[in-house]
N, C-alpha and C positions, 0 to 999 in steps of 0.2 A: 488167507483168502483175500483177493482183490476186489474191492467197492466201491465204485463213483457214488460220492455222497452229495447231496447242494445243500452246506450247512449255514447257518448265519455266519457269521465271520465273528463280530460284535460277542455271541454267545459261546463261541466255542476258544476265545480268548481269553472272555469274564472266566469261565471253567478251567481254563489253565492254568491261571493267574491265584483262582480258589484252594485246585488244587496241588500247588507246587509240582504241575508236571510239565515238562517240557516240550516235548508233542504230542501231533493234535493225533495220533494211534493210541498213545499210552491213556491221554483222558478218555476217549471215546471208550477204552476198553475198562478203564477205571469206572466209569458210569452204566455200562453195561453190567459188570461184576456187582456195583451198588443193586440196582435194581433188581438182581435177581435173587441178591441177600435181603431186600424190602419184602418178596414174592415169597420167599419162605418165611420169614417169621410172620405173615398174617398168614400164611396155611398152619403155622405153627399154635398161634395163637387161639385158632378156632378150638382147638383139644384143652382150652383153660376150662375147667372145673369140671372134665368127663372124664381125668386118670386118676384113679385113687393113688397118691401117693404114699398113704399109711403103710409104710413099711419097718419091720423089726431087722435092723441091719443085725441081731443077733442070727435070729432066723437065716437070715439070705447069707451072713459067711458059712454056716454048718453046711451048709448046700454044695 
């Protein structure tokens, strides 16, 4: 998909240079991918201390 973006110039260099990528598609889309891996694990994280994990892996292989 096609986007005219107006992006700093300055920033989208720093982020290049960060992350050993070459062009400025593959960052934009490497920082897009980050963020939505940041987006799940705090939806991930809200589920700390409501799944019991007590489990008898004896139990769950006879299954």
């Amino acid at each position: 998909m096609r986007t005219t973006l107006d992006l700093p110039e300055e920033l989208l260099n720093e982020a290049m240079k960060a992350a050993r990528i070459h062009t400025k598609t593959g960052v934009i889309i490497a920082a897009l991918e980050d963020l939505l891996r940041k987006s799940k694990l705090t939806r991930l994280k809200e589920f700390k201390g409501k799944i019991d994990m007590d489990m008898d892996m004896d139990v769950l292989r006879g299954r």
